[in-house]
C-alpha positions in Angstrom: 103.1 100.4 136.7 100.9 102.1 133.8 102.7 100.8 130.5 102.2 104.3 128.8 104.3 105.4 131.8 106.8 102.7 131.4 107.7 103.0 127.6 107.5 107.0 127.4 110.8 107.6 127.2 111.7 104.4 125.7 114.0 104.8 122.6 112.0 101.5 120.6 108.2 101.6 119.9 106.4 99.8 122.8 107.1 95.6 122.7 110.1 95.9 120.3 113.8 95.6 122.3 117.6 96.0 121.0 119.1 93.0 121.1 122.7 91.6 119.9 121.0 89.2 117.1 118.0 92.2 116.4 115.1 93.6 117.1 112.9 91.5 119.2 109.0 92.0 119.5 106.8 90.9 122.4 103.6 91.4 123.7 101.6 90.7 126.9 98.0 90.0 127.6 95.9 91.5 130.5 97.2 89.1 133.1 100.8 90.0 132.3 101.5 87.3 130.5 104.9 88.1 128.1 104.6 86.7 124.6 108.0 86.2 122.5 107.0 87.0 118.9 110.4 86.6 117.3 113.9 88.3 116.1 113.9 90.4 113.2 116.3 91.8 111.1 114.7 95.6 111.5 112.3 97.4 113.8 109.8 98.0 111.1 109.6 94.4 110.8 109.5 93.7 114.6 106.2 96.3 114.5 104.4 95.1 111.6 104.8 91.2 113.5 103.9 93.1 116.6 100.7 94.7 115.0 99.1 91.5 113.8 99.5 89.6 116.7 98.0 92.0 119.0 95.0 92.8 116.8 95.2 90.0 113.9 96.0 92.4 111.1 98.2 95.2 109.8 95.8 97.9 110.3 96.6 101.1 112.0 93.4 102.2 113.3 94.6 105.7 115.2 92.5 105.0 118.2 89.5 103.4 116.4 87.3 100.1 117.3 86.0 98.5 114.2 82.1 97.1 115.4 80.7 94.0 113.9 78.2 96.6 111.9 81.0 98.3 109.6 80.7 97.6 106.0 84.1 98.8 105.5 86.6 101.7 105.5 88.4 104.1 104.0 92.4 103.6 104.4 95.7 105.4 103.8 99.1 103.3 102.5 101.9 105.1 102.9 106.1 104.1 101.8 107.8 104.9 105.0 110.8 105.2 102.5 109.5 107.8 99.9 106.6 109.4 101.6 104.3 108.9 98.9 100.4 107.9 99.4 97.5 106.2 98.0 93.8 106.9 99.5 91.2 103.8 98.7 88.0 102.1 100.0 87.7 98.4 101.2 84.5 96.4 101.5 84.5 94.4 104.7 81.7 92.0 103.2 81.4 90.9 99.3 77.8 89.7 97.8 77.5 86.2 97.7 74.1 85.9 97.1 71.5 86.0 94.0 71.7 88.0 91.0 69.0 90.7 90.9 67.0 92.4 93.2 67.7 94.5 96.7 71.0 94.4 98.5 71.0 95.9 101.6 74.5 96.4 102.3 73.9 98.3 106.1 74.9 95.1 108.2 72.9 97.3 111.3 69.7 97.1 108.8 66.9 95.1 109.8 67.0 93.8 106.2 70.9 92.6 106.3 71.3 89.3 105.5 74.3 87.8 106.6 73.8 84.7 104.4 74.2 86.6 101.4 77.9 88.4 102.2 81.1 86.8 102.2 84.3 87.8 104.1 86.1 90.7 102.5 89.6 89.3 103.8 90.3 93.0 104.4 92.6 91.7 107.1 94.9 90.3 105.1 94.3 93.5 102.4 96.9 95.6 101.7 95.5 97.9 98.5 93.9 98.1 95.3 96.4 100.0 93.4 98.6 97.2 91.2 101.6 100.0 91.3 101.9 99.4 94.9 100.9 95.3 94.7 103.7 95.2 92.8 106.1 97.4 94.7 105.3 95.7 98.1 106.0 92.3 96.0 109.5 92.9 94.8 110.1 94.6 98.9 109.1 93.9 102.1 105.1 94.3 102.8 106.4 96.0 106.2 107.9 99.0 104.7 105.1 100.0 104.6 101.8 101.9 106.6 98.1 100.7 106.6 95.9 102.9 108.1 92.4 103.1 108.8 91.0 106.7 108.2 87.0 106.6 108.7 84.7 103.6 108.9 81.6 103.4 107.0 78.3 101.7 107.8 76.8 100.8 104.2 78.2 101.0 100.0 76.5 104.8 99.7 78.5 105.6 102.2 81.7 104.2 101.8 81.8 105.3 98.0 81.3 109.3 99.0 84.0 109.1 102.0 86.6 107.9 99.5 85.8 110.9 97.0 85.6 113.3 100.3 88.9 112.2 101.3 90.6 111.8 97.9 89.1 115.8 96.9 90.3 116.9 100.7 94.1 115.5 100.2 93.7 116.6 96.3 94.9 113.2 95.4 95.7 113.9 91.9 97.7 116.9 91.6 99.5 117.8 94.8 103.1 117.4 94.7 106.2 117.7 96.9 109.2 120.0 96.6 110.3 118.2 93.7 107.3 118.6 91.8 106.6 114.9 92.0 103.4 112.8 92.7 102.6 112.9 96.5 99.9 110.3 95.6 99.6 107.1 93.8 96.1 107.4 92.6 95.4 108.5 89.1 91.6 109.1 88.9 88.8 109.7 91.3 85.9 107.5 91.3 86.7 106.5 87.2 85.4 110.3 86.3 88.1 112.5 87.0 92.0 111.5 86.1 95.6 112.6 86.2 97.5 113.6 83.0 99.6 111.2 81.7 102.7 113.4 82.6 103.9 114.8 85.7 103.8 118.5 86.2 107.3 118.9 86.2 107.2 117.4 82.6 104.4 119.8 82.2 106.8 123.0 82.9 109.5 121.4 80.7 107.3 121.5 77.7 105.9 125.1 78.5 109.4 126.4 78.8 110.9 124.5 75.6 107.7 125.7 73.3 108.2 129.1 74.9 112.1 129.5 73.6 111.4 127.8 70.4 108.0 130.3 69.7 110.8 133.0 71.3 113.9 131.6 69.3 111.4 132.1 65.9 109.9 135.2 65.9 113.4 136.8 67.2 115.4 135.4 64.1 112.9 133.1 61.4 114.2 130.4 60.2 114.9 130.8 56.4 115.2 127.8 53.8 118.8 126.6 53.3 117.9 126.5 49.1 116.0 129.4 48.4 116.4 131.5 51.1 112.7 132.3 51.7 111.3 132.2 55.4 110.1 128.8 56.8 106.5 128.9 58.6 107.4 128.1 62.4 108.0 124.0 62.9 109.5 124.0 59.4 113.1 122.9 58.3 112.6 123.8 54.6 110.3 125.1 52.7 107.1 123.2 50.9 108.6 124.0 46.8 111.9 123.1 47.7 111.2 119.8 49.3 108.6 118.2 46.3 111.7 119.5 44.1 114.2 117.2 45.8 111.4 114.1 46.2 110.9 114.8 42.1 114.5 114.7 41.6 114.5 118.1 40.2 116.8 119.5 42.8 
């Protein structure tokens, strides 16, 4: 029986089963041959197990082959728990060779030379961003998505993807309902960057300088000694306050 066929209608993602001590994950190889991978405690856990012993790593790859000739990719990470996102770029080969001169970095180029390049262990990878190292540290690494968006065949490459996908998802300023962050990333390539401050914090600003600009011009402020009218961001006025510094007040 086709497996797509057999696990349409299942209510678990395909190899993970309902069991009395937890989800358990299995898998099977082209002879039919049923693997037990273990019991876990949740089903996100039973597919992340799942996922790496299928394909030997967490990657998503959304119908994707990754060829020998790839020099790397451009991923998505995603908290299955908050929604929010972080779009980066991983090398699938690091020099290892001499400083100086030409590095072809095209592992299809006649010039490639494998000697030089050392394993990226991008399939033990998970992200760049620290905020998200450290999240996934203090939780569970399966709580969260890795996939693979577009594979990339050299460095040129690879670096304009990740600003074509970063500028397409608008990475640094869209936000959800709430006005919060949809992404993690703060800058784009190190030339373009986030605020330091959330829009909502933005708006709260706008609207507080707004009433106090408002608040002033409807009714000044006038100095609680003299009586004259304070300039706008003022409490008292510039005479009386060197009078009470002098001791004269």
């Amino acid at each position: 029986m086709n497996k797509k066929k057999r696990y349409k209608n299942r209510k678990y993602p395909l190899g993970v089963y309902k069991s009395k001590w937890g989800y358990q994950a299995k898998a099977w190889d082209d002879l039919e041959n049923v693997f037990h991978l273990g019991t876990f405690k949740s089903i996100r856990e039973a597919v992340y197990r799942r996922l790496i012993w299928t394909q030997g790593h967490h990657w998503e790859l959304n119908g994707m082959v990754i060829p020998e000739d790839s020099f790397g990719f451009i991923y998505l990470v995603t908290n299955r728990d908050t929604g929010k996102m972080y779009v980066g770029s991983k090398q699938r080969f690091y020099w290892d060779g001499p400083v100086g001169g030409y590095k072809c970095t095209d592992p299809s180029d006649e010039w490639w030379d494998p000697r030089a390049w050392k394993d990226g262990q991008w399939k033990t990878y998970t992200t760049s961003s620290d905020e998200i190292i450290l999240e996934i540290a203090r939780g569970n690494v399966y709580d969260w998505k890795f996939e693979i968006l577009e594979l990339c065949s050299d460095k040129l490459e690879l670096h304009l993807a990740e600003i074509k996908h970063m500028m397409k998802r608008d990475v640094l300023e869209a936000t959800d309902s709430r006005g919060r962050w949809l992404y993690y990333n703060k800058n784009i390539a190190g030339k373009i960057f986030r605020p330091p401050f959330s829009l909502e914090d933005a708006k709260v600003m706008i609207e507080k300088s707004k009433d106090d600009m408002r608040n002033y011009y409807l009714k000044p402020n006038h100095c609680p000694i003299c009586g004259d009218m304070l300039p706008f961001g003022r409490k008292d006025c510039i005479a009386c306050s060197a009078e009470m510094v002098l001791g004269f007040g």
